[in-house]
C-alpha positions in Angstrom: -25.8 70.2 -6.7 -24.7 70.2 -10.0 -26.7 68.5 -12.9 -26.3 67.9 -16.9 -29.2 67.7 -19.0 -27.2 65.5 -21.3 -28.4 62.1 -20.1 -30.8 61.7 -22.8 -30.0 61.5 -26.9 -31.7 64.8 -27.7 -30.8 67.7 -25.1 -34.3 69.2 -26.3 -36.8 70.8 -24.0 -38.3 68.3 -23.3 -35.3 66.7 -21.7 -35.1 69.7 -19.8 -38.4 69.8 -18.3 -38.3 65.7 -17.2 -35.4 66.1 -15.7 -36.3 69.2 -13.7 -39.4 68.1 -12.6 -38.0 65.0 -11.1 -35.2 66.8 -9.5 -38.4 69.3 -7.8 -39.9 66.3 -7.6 -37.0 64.5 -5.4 -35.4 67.7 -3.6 -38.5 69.9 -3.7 -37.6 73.9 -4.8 -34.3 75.5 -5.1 -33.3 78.9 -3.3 -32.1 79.9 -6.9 -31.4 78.3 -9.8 -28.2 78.8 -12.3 -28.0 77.2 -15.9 -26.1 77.6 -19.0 -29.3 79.8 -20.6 -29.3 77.0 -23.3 -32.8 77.5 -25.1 -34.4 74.4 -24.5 -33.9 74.8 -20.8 -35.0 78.3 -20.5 -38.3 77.1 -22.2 -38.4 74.0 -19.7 -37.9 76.9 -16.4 -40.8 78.8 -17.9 -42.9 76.1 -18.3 -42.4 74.7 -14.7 -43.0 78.3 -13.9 -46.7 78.1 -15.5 -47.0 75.0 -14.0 -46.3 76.5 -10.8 -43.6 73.9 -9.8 -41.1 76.3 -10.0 -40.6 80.0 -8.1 -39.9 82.9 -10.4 -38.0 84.2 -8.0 -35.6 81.4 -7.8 -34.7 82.5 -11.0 -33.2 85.5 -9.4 -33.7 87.6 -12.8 -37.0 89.0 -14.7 -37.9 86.9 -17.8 -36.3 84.1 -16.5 -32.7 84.1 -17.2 -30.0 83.2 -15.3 -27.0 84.5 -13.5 
């Protein structure tokens, strides 16, 4: 599944994390996860990670990051 965080004005964090939590929300966790390591949504992954909505692992790289 491929998804854009461009659906709102402002690709901001907080964009991010709405959209991410609905999608975990909707399709529950993901094996791993892949992004374009823009800022905002690194911050959004480490948050849902805090929140514990989100598996570090499924990050598939320490700190976060992304392949």
């Amino acid at each position: 599944m491929t998804l854009d965080f461009e659906l709102r004005k402002h690709r901001d964090t907080r964009a991010a994390y709405h959209l991410l939590k609905r999608v975990l929300t909707t399709y529950g966790r993901p094996i791993c996860l892949v992004t374009d390591q823009y800022r905002a949504t690194l911050k959004a992954i480490q948050q849902l990670i805090k929140d514990n909505q989100l598996d570090k692992k499924a990050t598939n790289v320490p700190n976060i990051a992304i392949i």
